[in-house]
C-alpha positions as CSV (number, residue, x, y, z in Angstrom):
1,X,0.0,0.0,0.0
2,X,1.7,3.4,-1.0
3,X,2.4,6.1,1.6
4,X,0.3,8.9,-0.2
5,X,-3.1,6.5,0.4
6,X,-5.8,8.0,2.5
7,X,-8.9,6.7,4.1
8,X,-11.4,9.2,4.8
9,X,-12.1,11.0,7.8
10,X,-15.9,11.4,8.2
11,X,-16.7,14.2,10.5
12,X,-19.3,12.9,12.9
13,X,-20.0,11.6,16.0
14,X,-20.6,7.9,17.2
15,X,-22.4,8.6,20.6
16,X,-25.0,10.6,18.4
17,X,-25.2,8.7,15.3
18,X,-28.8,6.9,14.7
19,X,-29.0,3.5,14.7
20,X,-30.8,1.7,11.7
21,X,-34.5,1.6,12.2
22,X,-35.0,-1.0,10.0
23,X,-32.4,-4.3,11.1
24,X,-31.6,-8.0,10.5
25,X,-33.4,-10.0,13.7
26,X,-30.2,-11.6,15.3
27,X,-29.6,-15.5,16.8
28,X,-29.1,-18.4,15.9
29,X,-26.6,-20.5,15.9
30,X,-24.7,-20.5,12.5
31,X,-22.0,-17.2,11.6
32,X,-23.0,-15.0,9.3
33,X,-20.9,-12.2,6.8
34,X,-20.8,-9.0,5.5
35,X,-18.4,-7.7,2.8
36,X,-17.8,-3.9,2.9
37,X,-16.0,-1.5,0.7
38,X,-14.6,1.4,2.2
39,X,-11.4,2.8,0.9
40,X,-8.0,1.3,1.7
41,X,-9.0,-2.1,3.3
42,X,-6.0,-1.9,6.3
43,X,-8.5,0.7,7.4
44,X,-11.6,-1.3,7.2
45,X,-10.1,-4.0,8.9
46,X,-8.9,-2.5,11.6
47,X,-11.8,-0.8,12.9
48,X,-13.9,-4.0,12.9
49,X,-11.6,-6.1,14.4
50,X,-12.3,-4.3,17.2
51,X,-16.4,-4.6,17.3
52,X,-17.6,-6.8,19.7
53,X,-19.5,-10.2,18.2
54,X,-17.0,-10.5,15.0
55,X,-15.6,-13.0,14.4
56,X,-13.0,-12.4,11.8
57,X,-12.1,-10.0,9.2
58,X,-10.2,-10.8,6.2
59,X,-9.2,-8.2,3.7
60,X,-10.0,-8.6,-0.3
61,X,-11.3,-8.1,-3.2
62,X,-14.7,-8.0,-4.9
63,X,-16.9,-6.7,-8.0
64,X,-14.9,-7.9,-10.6
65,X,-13.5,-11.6,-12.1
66,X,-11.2,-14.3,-10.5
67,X,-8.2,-13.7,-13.1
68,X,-7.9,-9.7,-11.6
69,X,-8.2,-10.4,-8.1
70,X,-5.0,-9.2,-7.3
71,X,-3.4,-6.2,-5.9
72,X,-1.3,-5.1,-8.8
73,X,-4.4,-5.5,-11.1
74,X,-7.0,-3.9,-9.0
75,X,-4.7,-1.0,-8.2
76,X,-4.8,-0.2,-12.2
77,X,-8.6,1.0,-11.3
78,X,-10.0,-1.1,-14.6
79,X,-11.0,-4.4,-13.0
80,X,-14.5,-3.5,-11.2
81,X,-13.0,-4.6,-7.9
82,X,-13.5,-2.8,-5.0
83,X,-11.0,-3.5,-1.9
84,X,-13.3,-4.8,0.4
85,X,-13.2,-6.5,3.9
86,X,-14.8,-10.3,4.6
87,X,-16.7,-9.6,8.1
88,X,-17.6,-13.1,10.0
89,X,-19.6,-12.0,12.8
90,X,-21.9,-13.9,15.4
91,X,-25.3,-12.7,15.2
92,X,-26.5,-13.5,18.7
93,X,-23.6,-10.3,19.5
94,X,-23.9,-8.2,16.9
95,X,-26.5,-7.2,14.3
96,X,-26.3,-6.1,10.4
97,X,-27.3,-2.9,11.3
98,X,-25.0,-2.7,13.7
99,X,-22.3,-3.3,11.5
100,X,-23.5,-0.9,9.0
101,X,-23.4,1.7,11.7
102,X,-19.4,1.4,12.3
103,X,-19.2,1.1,8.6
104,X,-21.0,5.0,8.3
105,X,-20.1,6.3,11.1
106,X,-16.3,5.2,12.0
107,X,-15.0,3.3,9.1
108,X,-14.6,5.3,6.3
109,X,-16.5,8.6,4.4
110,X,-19.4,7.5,3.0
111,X,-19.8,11.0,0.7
112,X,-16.7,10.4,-1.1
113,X,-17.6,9.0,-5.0
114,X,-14.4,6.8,-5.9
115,X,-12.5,8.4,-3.5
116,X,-11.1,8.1,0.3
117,X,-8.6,11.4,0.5
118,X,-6.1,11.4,-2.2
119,X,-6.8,8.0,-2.9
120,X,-9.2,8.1,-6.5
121,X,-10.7,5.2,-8.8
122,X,-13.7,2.8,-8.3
123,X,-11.3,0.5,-6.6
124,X,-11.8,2.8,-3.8
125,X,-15.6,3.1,-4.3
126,X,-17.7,2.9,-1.0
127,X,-20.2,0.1,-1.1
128,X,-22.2,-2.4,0.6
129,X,-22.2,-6.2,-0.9
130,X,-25.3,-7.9,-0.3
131,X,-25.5,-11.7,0.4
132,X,-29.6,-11.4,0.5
133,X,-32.5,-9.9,-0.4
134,X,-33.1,-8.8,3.0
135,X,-29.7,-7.4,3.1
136,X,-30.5,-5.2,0.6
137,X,-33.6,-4.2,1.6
138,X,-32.1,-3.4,5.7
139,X,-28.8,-1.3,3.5
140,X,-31.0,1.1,1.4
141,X,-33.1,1.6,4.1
142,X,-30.2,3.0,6.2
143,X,-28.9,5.3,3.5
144,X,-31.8,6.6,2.9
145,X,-32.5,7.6,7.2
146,X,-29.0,8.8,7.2
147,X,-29.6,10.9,4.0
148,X,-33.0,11.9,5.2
149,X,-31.9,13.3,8.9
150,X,-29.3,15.2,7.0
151,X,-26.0,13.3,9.4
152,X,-23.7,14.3,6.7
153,X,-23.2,17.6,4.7
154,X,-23.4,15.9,1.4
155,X,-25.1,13.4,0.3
156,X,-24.0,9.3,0.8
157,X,-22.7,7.6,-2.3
158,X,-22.6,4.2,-1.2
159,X,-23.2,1.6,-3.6
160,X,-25.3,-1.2,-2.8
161,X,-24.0,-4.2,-4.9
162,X,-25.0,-8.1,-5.2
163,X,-22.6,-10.2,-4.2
164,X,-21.1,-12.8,-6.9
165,X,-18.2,-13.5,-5.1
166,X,-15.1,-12.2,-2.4
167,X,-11.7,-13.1,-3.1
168,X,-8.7,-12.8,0.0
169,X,-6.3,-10.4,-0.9
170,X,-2.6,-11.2,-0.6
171,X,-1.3,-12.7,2.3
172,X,0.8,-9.5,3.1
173,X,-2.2,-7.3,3.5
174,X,-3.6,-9.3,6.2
175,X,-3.6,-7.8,9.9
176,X,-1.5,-5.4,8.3
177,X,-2.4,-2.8,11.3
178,X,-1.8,-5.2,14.3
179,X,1.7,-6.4,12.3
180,X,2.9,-3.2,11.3
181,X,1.7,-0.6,14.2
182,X,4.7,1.8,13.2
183,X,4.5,1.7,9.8
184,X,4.5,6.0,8.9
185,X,0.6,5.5,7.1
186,X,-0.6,3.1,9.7
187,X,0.1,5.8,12.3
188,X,-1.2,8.6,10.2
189,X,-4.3,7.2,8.9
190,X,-5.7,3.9,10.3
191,X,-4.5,4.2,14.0
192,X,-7.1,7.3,14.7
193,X,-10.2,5.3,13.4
194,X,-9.0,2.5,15.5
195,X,-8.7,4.5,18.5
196,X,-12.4,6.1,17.5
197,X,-14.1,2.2,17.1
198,X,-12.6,1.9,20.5
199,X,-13.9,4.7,22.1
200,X,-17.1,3.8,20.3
201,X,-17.2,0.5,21.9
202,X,-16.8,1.8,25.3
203,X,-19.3,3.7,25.2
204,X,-22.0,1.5,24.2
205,X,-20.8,-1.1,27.1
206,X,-21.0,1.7,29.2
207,X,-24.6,2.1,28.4
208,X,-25.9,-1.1,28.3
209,X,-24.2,-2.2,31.9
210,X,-26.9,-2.7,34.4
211,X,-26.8,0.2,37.4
């Protein structure tokens, strides 16, 4: 990942950002996923490996064919890929909408189109990649509350795509965060959002602990 990439830095605040009215009921006993595009995927995957409920967050590649699934290709911008993060979370801790809000809210800048800072080309695109019909349905809905309440001063571009299939980025960009905390763009870029999913967390525990 070059130096000069940037991730977004959406101006708003967690403690006062709606939840979803509409949600995904959760339980039961299988995992489910959620693949997310948001800019430079270290980012992404930082920020939810520190939610509460998931499981396991892989970083990759997803809106184009098997033969481009790679870095060097997708970074050319022509290959429909998105860098995207693989989000295995346990629904009986964690809810879709849920999810979605950390994606808004923390994870990247949903207002950007094909862009997170300096960083420009769809393969930077923000967008949501639905498994289900209901998925869908729960994603849209969202946008269209944030949109409505006016959270942001422009409006969201996310993208609300059908899934065809997620492929694992290079074993290198894995963890790439918790393995290289020093590195100078880690530090610039994706240690603040961590440190704002943090804070995020604690304040939700802190709300829902009994008194």
């Amino acid at each position: 990942m070059l130096s000069s990439i940037a991730c977004g830095k959406p101006a708003v605040d967690f403690k006062s950002f709606p939840d979803p009215k509409i949600d995904i009921p959760g339980g039961g006993a299988e995992l489910r996923k959620i693949v997310l595009a948001g800019g430079c995927f270290w980012c992404t995957e930082g920020v939810f490996e520190q939610i509460p409920g998931v499981i396991d967050v892989v970083s990759g590649y997803a809106g184009g064919t098997a033969e481009t699934a790679n870095y060097e290709r997708v970074s050319s911008g022509d290959t429909a890929h998105a860098e995207v993060i693989e989000v295995t979370y346990d629904p009986n801790q964690v809810t879709f909408g849920r999810l979605l809000k950390f994606f808004f809210a923390v994870a990247h800048d949903p207002t950007t189109l094909n862009r997170q800072g300096p960083d420009t080309g769809t393969q930077y695109r923000s967008a949501i990649f639905y498994l289900t019909e209901e998925e869908k349905r729960v994603a849209e809905a969202y946008i269209k509350q944030l949109d409505d309440a006016g959270i942001f001063a422009a409006p969201i571009v996310t993208k609300v795509e059908k899934l065809a299939a997620f492929y694992p980025a290079e074993d290198y960009h894995q963890d790439f965060v918790r393995n290289n905390p020093k590195q100078g763009y880690v530090v610039q870029q994706a240690l603040p959002k961590i440190a704002k999913a943090k804070k995020a967390v604690a304040e939700e525990s802190a709300t829902t602990q009994p008194k």
